[in-house]
N, CA and C atoms of all chains as a GROMACS GRO file, in nm:
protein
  570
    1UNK      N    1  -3.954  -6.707   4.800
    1UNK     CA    2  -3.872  -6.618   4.715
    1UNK      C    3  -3.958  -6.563   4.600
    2UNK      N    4  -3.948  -6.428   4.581
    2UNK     CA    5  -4.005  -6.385   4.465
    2UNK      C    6  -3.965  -6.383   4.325
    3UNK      N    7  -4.043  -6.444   4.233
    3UNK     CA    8  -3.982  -6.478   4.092
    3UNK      C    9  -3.972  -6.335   4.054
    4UNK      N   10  -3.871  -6.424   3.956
    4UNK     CA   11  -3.818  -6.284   3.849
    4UNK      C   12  -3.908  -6.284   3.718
    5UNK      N   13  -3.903  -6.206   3.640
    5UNK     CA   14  -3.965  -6.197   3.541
    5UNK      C   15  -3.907  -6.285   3.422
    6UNK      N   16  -3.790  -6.330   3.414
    6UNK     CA   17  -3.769  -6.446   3.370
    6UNK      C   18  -3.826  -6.592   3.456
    7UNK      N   19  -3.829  -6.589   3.510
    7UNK     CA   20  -3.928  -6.732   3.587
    7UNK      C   21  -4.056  -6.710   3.540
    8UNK      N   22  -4.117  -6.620   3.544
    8UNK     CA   23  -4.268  -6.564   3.540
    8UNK      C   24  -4.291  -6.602   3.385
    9UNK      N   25  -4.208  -6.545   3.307
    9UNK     CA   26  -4.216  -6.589   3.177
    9UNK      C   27  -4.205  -6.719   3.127
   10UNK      N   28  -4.100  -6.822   3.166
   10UNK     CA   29  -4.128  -6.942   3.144
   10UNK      C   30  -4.224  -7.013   3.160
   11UNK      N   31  -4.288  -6.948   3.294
   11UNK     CA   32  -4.426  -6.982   3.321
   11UNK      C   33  -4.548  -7.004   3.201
   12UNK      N   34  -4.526  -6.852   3.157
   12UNK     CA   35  -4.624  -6.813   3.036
   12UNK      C   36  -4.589  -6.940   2.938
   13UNK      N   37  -4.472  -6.922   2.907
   13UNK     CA   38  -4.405  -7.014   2.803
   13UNK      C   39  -4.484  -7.163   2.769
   14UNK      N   40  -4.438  -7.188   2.911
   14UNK     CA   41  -4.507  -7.363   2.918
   14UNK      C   42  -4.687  -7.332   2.898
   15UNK      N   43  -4.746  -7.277   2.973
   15UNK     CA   44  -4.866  -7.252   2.942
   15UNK      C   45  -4.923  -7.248   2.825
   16UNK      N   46  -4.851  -7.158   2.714
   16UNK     CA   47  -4.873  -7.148   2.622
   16UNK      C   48  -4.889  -7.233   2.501
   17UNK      N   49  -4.754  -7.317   2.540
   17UNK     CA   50  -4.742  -7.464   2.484
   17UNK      C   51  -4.928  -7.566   2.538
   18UNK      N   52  -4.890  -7.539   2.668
   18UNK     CA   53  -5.018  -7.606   2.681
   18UNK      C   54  -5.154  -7.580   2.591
   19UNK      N   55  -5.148  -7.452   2.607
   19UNK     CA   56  -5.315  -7.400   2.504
   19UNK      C   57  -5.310  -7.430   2.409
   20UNK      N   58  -5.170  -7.411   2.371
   20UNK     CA   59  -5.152  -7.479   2.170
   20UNK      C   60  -5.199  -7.594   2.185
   21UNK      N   61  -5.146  -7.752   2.250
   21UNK     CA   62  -5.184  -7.851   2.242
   21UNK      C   63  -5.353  -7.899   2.262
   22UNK      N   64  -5.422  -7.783   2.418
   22UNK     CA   65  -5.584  -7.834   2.398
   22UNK      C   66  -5.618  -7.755   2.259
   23UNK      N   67  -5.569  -7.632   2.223
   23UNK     CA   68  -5.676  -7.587   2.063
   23UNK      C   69  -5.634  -7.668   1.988
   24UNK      N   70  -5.538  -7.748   1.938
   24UNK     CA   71  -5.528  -7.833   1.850
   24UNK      C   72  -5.608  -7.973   1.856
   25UNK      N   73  -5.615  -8.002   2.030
   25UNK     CA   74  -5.654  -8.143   2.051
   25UNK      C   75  -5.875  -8.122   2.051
   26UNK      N   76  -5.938  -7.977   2.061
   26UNK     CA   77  -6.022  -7.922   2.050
   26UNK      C   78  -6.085  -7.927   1.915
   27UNK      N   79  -5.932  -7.877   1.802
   27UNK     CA   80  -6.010  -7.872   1.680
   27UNK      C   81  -6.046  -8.014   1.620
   28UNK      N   82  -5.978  -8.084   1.675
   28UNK     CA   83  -5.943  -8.232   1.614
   28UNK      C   84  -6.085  -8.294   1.664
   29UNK      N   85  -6.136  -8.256   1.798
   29UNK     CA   86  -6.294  -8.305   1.807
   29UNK      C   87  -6.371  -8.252   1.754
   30UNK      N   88  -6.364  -8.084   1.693
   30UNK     CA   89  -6.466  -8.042   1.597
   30UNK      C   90  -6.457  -8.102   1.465
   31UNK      N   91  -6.336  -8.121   1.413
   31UNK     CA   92  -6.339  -8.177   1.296
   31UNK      C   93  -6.416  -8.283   1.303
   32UNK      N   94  -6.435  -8.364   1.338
   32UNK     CA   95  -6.534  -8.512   1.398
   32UNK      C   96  -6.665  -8.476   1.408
   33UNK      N   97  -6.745  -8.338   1.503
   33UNK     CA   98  -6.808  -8.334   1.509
   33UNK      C   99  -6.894  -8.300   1.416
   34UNK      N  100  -6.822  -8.225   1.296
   34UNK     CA  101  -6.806  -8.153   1.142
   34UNK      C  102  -6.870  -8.295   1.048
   35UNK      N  103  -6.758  -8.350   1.059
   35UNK     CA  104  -6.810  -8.474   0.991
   35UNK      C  105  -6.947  -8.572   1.026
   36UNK      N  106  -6.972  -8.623   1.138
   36UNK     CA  107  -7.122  -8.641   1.190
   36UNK      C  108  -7.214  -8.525   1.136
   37UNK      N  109  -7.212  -8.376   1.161
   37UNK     CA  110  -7.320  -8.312   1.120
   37UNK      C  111  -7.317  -8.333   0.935
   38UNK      N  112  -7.185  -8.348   0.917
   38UNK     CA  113  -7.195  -8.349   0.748
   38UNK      C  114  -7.297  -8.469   0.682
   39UNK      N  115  -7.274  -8.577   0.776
   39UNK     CA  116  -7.341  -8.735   0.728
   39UNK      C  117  -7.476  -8.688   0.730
   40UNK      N  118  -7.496  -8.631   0.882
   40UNK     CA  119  -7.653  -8.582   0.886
   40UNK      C  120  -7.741  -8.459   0.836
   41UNK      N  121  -7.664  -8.407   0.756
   41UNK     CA  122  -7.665  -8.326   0.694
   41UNK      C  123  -7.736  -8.165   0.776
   42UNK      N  124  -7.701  -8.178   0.913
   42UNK     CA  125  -7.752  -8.042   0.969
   42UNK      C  126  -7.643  -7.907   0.939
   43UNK      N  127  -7.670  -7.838   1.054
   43UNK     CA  128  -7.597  -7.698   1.044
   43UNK      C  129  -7.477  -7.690   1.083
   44UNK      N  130  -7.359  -7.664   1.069
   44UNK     CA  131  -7.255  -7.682   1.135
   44UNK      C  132  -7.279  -7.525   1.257
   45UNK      N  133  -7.325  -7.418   1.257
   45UNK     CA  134  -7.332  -7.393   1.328
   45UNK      C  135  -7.432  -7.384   1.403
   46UNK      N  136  -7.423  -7.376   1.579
   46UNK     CA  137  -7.540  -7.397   1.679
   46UNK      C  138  -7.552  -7.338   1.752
   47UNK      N  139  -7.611  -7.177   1.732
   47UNK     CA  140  -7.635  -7.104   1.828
   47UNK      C  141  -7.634  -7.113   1.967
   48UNK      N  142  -7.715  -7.209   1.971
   48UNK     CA  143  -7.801  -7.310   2.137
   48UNK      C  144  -7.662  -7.370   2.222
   49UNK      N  145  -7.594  -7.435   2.148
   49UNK     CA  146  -7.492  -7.496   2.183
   49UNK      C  147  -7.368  -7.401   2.231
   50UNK      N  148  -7.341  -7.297   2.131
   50UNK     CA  149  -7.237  -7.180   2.143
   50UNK      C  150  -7.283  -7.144   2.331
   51UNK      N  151  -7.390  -7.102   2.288
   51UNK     CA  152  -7.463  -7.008   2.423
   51UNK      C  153  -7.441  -7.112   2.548
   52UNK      N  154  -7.463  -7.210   2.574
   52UNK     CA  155  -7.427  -7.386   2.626
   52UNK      C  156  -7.271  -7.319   2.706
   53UNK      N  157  -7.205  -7.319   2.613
   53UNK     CA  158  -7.048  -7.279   2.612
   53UNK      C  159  -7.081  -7.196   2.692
   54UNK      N  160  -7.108  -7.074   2.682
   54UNK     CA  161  -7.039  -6.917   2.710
   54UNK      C  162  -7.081  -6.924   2.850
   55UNK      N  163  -7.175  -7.003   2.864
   55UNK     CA  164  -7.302  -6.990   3.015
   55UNK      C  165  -7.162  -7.103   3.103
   56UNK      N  166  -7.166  -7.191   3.004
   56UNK     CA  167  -6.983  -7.253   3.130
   56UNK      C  168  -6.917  -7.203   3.176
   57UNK      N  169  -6.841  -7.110   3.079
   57UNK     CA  170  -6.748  -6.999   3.093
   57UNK      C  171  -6.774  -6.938   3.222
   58UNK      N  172  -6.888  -6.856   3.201
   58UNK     CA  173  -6.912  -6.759   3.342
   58UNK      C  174  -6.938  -6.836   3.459
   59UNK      N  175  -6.987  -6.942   3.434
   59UNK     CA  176  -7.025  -7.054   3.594
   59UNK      C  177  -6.927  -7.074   3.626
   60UNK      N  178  -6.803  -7.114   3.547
   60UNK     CA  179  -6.676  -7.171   3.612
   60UNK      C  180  -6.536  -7.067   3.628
   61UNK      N  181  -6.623  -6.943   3.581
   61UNK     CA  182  -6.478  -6.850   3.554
   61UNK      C  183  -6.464  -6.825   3.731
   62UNK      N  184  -6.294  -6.798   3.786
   62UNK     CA  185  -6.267  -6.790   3.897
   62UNK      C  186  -6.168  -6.695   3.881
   63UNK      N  187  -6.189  -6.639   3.764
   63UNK     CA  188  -6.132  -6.469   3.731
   63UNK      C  189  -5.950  -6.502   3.740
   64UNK      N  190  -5.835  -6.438   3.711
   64UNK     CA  191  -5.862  -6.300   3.706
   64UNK      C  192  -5.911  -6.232   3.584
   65UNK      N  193  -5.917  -6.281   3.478
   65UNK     CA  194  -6.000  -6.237   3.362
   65UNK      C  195  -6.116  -6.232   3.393
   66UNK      N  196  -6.230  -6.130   3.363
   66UNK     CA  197  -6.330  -6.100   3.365
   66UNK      C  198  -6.436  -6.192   3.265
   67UNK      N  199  -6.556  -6.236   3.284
   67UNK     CA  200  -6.634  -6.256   3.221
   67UNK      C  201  -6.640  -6.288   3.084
   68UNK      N  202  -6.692  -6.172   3.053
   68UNK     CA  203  -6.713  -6.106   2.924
   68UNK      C  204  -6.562  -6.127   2.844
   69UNK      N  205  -6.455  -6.073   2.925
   69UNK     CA  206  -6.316  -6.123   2.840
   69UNK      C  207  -6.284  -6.246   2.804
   70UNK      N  208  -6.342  -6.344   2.875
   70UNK     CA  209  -6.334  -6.470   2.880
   70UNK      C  210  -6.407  -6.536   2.783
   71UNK      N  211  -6.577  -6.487   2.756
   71UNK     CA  212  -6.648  -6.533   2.643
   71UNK      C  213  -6.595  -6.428   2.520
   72UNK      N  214  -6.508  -6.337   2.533
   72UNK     CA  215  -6.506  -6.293   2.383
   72UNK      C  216  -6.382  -6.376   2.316
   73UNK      N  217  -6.284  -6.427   2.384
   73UNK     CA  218  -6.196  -6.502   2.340
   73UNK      C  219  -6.260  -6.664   2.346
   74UNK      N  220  -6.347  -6.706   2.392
   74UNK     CA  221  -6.387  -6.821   2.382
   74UNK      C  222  -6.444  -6.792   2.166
   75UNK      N  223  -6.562  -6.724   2.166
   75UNK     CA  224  -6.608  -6.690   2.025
   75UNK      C  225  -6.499  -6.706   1.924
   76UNK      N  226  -6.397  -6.626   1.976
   76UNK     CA  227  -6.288  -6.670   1.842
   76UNK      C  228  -6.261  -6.754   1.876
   77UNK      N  229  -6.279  -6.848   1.953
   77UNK     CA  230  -6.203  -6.994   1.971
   77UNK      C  231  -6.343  -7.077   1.873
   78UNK      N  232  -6.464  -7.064   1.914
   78UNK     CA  233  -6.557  -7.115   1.857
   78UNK      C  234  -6.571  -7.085   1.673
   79UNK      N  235  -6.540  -6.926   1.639
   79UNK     CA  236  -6.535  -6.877   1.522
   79UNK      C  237  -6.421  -6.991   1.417
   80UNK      N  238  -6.294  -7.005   1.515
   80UNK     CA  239  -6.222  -7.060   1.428
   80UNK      C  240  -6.211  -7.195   1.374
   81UNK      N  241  -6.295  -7.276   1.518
   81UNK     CA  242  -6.326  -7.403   1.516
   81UNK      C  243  -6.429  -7.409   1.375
   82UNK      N  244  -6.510  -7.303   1.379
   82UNK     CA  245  -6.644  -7.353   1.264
   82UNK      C  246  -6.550  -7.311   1.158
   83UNK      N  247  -6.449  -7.218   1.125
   83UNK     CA  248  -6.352  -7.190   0.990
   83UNK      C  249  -6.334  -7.309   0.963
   84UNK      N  250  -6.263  -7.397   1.062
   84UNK     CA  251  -6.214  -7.549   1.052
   84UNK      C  252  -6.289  -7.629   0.981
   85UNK      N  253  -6.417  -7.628   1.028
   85UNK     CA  254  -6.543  -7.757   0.966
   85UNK      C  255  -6.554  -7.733   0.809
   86UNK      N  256  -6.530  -7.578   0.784
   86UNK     CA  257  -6.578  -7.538   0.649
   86UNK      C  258  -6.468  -7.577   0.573
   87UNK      N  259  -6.341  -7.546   0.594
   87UNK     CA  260  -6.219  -7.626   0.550
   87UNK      C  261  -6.236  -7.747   0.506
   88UNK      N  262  -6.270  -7.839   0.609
   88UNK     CA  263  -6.290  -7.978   0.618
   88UNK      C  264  -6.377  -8.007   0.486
   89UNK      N  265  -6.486  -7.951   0.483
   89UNK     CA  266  -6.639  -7.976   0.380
   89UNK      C  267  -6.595  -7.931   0.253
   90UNK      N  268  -6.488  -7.819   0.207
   90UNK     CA  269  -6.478  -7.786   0.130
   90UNK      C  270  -6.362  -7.875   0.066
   91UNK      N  271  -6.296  -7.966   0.119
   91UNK     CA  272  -6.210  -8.074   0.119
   91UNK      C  273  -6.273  -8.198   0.058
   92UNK      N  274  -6.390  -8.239   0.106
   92UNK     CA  275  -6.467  -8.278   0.083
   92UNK      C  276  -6.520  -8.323  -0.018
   93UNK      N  277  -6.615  -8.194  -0.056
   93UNK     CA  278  -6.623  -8.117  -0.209
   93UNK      C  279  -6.559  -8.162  -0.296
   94UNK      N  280  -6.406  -8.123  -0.291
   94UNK     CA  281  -6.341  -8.098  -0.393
   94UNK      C  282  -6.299  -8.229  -0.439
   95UNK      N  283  -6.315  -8.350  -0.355
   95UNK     CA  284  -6.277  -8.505  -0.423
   95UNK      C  285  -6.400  -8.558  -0.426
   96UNK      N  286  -6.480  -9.835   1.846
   96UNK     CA  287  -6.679  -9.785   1.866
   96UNK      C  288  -6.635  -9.634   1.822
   97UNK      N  289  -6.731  -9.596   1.691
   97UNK     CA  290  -6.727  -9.485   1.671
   97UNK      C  291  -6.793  -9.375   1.750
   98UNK      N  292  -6.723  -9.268   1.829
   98UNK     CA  293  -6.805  -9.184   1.924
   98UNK      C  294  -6.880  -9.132   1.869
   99UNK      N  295  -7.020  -9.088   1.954
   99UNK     CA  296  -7.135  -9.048   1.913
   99UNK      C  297  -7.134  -8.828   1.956
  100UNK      N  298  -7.196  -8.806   1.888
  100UNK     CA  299  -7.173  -8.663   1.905
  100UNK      C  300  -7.188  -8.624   2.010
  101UNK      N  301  -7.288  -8.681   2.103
  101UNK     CA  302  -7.260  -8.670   2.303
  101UNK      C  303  -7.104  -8.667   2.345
  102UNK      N  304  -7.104  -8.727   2.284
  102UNK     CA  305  -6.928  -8.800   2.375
  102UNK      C  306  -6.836  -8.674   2.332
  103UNK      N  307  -6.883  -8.679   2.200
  103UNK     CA  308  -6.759  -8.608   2.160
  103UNK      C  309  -6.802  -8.451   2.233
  104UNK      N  310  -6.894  -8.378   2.194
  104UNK     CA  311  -6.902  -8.295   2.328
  104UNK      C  312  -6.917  -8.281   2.412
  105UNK      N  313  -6.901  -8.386   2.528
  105UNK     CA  314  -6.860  -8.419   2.598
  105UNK      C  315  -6.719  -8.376   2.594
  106UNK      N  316  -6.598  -8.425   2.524
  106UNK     CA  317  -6.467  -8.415   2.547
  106UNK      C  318  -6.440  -8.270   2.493
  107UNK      N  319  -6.533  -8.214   2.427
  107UNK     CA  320  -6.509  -8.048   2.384
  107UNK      C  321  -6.541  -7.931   2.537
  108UNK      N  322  -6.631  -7.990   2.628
  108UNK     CA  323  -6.650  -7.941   2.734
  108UNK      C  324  -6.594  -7.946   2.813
  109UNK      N  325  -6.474  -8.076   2.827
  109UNK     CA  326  -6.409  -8.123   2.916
  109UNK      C  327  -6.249  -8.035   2.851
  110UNK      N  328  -6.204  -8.005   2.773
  110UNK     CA  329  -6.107  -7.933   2.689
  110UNK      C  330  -6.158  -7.730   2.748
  111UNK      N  331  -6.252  -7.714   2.729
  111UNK     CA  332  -6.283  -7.594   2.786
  111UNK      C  333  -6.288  -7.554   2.875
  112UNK      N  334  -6.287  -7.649   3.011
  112UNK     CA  335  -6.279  -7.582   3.126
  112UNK      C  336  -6.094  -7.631   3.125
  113UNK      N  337  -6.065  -7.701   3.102
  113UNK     CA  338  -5.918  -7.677   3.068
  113UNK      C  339  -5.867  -7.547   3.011
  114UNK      N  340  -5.922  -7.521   2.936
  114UNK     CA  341  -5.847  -7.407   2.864
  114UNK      C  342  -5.874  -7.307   2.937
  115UNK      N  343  -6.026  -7.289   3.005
  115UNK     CA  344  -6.071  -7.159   3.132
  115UNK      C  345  -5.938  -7.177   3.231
  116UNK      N  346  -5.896  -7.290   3.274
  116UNK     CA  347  -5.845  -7.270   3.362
  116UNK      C  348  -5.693  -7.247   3.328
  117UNK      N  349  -5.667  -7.283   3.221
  117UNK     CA  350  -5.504  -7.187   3.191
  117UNK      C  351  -5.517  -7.107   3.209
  118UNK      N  352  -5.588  -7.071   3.069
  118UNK     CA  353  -5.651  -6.904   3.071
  118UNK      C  354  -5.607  -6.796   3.145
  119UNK      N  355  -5.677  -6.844   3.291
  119UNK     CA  356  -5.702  -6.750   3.431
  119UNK      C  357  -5.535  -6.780   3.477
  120UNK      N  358  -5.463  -6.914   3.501
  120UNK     CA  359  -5.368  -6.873   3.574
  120UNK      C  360  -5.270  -6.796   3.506
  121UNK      N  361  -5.263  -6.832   3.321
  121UNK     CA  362  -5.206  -6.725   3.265
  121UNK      C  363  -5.249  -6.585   3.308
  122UNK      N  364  -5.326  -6.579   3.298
  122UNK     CA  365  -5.392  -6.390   3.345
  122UNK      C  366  -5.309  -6.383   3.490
  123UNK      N  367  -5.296  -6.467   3.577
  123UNK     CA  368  -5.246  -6.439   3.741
  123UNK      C  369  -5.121  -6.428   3.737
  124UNK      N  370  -5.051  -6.508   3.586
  124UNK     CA  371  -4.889  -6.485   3.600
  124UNK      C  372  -4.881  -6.334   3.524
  125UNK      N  373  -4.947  -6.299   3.398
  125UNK     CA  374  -4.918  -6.161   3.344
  125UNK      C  375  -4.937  -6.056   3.432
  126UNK      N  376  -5.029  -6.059   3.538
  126UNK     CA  377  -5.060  -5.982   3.649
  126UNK      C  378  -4.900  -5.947   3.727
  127UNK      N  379  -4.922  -6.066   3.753
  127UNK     CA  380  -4.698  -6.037   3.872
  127UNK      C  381  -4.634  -5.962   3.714
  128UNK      N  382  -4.655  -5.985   3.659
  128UNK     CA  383  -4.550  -5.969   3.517
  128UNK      C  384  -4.586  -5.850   3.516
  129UNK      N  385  -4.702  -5.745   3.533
  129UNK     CA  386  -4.764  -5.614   3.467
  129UNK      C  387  -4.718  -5.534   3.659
  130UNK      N  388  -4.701  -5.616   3.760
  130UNK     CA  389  -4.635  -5.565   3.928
  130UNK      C  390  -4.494  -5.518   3.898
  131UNK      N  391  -4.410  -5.614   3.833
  131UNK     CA  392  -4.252  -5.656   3.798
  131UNK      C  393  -4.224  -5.517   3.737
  132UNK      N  394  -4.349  -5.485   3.558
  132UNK     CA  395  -4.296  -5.338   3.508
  132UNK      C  396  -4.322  -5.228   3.553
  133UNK      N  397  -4.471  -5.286   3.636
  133UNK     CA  398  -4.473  -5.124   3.725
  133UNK      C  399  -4.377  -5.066   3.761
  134UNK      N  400  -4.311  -5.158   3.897
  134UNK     CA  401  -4.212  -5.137   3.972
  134UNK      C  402  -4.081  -5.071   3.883
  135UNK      N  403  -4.067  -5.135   3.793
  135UNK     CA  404  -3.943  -5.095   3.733
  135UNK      C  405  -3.948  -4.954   3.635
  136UNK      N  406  -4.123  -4.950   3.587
  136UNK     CA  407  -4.129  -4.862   3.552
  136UNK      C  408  -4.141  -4.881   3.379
  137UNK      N  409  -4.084  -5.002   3.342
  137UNK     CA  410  -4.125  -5.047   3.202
  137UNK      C  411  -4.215  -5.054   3.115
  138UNK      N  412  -4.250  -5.062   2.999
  138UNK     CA  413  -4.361  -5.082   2.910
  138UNK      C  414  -4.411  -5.194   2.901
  139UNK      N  415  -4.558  -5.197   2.975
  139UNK     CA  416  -4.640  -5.342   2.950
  139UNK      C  417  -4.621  -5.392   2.801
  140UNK      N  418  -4.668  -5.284   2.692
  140UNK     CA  419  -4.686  -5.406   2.560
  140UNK      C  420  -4.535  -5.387   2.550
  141UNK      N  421  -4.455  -5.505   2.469
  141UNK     CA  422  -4.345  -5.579   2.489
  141UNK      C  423  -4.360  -5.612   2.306
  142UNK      N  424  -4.313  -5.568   2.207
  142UNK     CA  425  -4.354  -5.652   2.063
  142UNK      C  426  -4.258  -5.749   2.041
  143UNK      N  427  -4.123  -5.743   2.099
  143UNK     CA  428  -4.016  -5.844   2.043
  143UNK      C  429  -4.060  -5.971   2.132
  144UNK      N  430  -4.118  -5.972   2.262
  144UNK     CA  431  -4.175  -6.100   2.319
  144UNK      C  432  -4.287  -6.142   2.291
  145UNK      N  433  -4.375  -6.073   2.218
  145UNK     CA  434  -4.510  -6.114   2.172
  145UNK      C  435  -4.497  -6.143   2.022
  146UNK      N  436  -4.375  -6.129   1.975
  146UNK     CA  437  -4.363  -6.166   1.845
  146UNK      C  438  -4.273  -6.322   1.868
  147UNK      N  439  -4.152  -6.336   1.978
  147UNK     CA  440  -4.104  -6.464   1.994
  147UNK      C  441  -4.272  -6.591   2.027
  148UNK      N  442  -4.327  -6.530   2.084
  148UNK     CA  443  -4.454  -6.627   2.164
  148UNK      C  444  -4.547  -6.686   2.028
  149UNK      N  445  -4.496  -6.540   1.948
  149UNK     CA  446  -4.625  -6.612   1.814
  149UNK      C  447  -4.522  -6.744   1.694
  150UNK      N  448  -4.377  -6.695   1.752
  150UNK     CA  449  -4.292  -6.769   1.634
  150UNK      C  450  -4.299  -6.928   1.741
  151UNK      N  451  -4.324  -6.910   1.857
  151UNK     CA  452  -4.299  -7.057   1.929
  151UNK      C  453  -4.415  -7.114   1.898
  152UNK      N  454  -4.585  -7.051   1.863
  152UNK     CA  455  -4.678  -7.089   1.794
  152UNK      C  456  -4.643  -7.144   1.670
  153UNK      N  457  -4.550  -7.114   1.610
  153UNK     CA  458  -4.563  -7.171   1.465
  153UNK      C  459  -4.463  -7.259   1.489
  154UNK      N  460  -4.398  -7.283   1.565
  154UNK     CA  461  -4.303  -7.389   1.568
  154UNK      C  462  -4.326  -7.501   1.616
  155UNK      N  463  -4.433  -7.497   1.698
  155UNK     CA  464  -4.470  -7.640   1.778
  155UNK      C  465  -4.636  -7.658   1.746
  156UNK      N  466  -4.711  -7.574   1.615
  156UNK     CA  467  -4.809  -7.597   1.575
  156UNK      C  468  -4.810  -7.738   1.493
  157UNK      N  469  -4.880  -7.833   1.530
  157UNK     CA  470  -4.892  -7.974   1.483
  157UNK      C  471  -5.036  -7.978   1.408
  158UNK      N  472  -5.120  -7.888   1.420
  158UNK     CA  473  -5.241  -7.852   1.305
  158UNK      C  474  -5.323  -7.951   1.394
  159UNK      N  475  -5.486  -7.931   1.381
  159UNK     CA  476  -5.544  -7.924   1.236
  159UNK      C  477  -5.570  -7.774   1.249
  160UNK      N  478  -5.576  -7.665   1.361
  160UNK     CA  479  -5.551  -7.515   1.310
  160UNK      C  480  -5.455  -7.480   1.238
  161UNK      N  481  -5.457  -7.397   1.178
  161UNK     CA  482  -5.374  -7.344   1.044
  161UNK      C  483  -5.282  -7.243   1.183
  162UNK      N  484  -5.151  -7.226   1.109
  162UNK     CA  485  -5.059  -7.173   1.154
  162UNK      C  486  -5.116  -7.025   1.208
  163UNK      N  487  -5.168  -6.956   1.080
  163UNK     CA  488  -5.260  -6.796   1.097
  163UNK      C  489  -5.338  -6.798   1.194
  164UNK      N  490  -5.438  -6.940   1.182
  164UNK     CA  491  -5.527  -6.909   1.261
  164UNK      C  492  -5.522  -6.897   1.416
  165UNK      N  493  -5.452  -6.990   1.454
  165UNK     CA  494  -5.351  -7.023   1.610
  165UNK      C  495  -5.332  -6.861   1.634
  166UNK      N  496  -5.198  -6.839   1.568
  166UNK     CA  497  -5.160  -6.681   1.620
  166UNK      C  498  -5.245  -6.565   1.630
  167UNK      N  499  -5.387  -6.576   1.560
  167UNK     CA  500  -5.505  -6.481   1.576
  167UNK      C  501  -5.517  -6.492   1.645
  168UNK      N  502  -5.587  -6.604   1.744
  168UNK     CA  503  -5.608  -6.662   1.849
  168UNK      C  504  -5.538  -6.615   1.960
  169UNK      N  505  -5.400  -6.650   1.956
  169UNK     CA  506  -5.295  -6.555   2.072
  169UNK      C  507  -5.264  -6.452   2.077
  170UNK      N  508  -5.314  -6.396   1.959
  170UNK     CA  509  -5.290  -6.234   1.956
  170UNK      C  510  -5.385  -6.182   2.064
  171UNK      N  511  -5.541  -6.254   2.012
  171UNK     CA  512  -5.603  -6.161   2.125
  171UNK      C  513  -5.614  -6.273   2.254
  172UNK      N  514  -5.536  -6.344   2.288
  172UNK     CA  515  -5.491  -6.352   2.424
  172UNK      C  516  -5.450  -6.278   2.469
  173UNK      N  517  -5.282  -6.234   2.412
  173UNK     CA  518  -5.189  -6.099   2.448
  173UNK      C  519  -5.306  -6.022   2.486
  174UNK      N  520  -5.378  -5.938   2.398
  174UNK     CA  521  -5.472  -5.822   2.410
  174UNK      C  522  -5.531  -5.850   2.526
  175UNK      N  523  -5.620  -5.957   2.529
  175UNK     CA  524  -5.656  -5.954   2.696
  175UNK      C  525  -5.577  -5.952   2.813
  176UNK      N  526  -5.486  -6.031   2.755
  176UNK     CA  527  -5.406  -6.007   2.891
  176UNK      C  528  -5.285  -5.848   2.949
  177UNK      N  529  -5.293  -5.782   2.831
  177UNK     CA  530  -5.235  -5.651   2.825
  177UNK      C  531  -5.356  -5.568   2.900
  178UNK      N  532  -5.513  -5.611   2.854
  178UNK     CA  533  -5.605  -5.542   2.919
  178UNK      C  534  -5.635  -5.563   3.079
  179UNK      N  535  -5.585  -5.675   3.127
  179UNK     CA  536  -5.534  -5.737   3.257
  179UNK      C  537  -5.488  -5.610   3.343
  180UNK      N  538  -5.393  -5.620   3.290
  180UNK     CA  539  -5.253  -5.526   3.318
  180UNK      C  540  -5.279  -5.390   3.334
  181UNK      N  541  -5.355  -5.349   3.258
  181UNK     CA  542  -5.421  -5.203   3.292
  181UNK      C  543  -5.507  -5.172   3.399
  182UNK      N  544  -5.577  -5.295   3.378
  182UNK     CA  545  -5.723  -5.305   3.509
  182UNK      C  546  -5.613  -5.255   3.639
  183UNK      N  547  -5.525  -5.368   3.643
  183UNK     CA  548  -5.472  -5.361   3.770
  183UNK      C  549  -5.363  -5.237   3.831
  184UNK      N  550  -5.300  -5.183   3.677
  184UNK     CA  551  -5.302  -5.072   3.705
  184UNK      C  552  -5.375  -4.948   3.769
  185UNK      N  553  -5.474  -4.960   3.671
  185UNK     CA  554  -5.560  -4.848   3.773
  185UNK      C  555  -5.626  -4.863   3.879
  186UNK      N  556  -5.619  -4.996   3.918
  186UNK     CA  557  -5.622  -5.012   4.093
  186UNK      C  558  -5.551  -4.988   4.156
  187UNK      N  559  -5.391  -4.996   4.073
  187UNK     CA  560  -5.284  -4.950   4.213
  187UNK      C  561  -5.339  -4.772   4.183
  188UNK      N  562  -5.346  -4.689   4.095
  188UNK     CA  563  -5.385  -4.572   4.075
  188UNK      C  564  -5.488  -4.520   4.165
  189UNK      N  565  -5.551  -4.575   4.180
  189UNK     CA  566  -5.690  -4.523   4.244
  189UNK      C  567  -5.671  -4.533   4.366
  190UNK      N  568  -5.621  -4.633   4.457
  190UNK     CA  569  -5.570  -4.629   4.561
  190UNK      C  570  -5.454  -4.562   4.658
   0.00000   0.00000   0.00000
């Protein structure tokens, strides 16, 4: 039977719920990882590592999003994660 | 045992091909969803459902992303996936 666009949407729905829970359960390991680079006092951001990422992306993408669509929404996923760390440090800081 | 920064990206890599793989089947359900308005003849962008999707973001956001930052995030999901919708448009077009 072919779904309706209310089925189709619940679909989205739950999905969506899902992505909320890995970016939250995502930032919660950057925050960690934030804190280790903080002890060791390196860079919070890692070019080498980003690029690591994006090269996954395309090895494992099985479409229907394209590529390139796929690593430009990964970046803001990465962009916001490093917003996060700076949050964190500036938290930090301030006690 | 406090995890060591391996591990933990480790579980950031293991969260990303998770999220690739919503991602994409989200993109395969907006696809039937962008067939559904063809057919009917409707308007792909939708603002009163892309505005409920960002209020169910703030409602079941449990942090450590900030409320803003989440819905940036899904905004340009929507966007990609509206850009989905076109692709496949102009495949039924061209054909």
């Amino acid at each position: 039977m072919t779904e309706t666009l209310e089925d189709l949407r619940k679909r989205i729905d739950k999905i969506d719920l899902e992505l909320l829970e890995l970016l939250n359960k995502r930032g919660e390991i950057v925050e960690e990882i934030g804190k280790i680079k903080e002890a060791q006092g390196t860079n919070h951001y890692d070019p080498v590592r980003e690029q690591e990422l994006l090269e996954v992306v395309k090895k494992n993408n099985q479409g229907p999003f394209s590529t390139p669509a796929l690593q430009h929404l990964f970046k803001q996923i990465f962009k916001a994660s490093l917003d996060l760390q700076k949050v964190e440090t500036k938290k930090v800081l301030l006690v």
